[in-house]
C-alpha positions as CSV (number, residue, x, y, z in Angstrom):
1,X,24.7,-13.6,16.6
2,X,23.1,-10.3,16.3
3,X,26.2,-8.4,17.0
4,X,28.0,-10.5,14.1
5,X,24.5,-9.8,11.6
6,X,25.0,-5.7,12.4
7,X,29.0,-5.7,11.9
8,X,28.2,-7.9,8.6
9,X,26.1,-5.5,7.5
10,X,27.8,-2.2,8.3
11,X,30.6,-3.4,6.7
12,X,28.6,-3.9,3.6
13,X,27.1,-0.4,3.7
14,X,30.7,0.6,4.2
15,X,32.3,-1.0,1.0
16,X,29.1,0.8,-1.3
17,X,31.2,3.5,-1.4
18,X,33.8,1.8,-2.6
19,X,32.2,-0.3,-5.2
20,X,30.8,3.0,-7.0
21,X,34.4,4.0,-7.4
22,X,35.2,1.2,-8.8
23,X,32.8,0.9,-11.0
24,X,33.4,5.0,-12.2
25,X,37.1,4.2,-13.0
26,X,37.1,0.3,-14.1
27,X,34.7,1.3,-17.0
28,X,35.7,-2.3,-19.0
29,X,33.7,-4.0,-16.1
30,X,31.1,-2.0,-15.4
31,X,28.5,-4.4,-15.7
32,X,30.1,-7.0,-13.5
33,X,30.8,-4.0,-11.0
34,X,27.3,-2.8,-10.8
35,X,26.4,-6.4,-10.4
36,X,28.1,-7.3,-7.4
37,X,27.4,-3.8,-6.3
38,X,24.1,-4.4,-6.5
39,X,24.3,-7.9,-4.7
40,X,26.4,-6.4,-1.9
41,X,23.7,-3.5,-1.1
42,X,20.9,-6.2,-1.5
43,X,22.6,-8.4,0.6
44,X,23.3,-5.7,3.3
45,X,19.4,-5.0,3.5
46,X,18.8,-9.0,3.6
47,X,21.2,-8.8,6.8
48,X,20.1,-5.5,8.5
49,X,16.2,-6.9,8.6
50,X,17.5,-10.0,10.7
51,X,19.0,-7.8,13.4
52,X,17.0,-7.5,16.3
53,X,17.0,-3.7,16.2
54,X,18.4,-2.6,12.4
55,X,18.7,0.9,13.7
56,X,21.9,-0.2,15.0
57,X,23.4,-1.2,11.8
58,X,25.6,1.6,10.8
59,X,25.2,3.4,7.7
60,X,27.6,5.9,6.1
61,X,25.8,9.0,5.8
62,X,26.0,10.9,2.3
63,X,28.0,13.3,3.2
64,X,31.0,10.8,4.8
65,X,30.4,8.9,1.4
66,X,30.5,11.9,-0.5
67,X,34.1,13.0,1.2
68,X,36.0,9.4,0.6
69,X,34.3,9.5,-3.0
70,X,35.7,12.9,-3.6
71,X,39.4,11.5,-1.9
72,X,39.1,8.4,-3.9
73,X,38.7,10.3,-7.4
74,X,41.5,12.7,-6.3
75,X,44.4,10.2,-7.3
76,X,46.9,9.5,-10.4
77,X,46.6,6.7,-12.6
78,X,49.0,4.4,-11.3
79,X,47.2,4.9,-7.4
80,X,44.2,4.1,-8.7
81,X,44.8,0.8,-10.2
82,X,46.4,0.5,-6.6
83,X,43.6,1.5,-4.8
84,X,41.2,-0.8,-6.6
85,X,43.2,-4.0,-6.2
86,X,43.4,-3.2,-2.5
87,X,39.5,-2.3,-2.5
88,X,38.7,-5.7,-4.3
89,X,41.3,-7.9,-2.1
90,X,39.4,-6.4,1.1
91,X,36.1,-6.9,-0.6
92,X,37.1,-10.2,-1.2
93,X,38.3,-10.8,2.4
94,X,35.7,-9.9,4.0
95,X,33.1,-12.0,1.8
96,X,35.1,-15.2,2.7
97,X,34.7,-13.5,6.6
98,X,31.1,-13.1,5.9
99,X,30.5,-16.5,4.4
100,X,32.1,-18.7,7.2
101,X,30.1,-16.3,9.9
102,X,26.7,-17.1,8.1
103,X,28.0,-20.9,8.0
104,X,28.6,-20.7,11.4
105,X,25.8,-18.9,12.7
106,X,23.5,-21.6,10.2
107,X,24.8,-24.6,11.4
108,X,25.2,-24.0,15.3
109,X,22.2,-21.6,15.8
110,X,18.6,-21.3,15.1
111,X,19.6,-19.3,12.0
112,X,17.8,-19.1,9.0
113,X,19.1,-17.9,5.7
């Protein structure tokens, strides 16, 4: 359970990066990008404070998230609309991963959420 709460959350972490790209370059849906962005880190910190020892819960540090920012913006047009699709479809895969794990965990454990 733990183990599955820390990769669920470092994963979340992970995809901040991601979502702040997005949301720089798909300017038409800002708002719904900083939304879920939003959700995503608050949901993260929601998960990271059920972990037995959060310290474990790995965070990319700013200047990892600084270096895939700085590749992300590096790209032309067409690889961008690319590269968000594919950021999105994994976002979305791993929510549906994520959902069905806390499911899971909720209805065999003593897991409250």
């Amino acid at each position: 359970e733990d183990k599955c709460l820390r990769k669920i959350s470092s994963g979340l972490y992970t995809f901040q990066t991601y979502l702040k790209y997005i949301q720089e370059t798909f300017i038409s849906e800002n708002q719904n990008v900083e939304s879920l962005s939003y959700s995503a880190e608050h949901l993260a910190r929601t998960i990271r404070q059920m972990v037995i020892n959060p310290e474990e819960v790995i965070i990319p540090d700013a200047a990892t998230q600084e270096s895939l920012h700085t590749k992300l913006k590096s790209t032309n047009a067409w690889t961008k609309k690319i590269t968000i699709h594919l950021i999105l479809r994994d976002f979305t895969s791993f929510m549906e991963k994520t959902v069905r794990a806390v499911r899971y965990l909720k209805n065999t454990r003593s897991f409250s959420v």
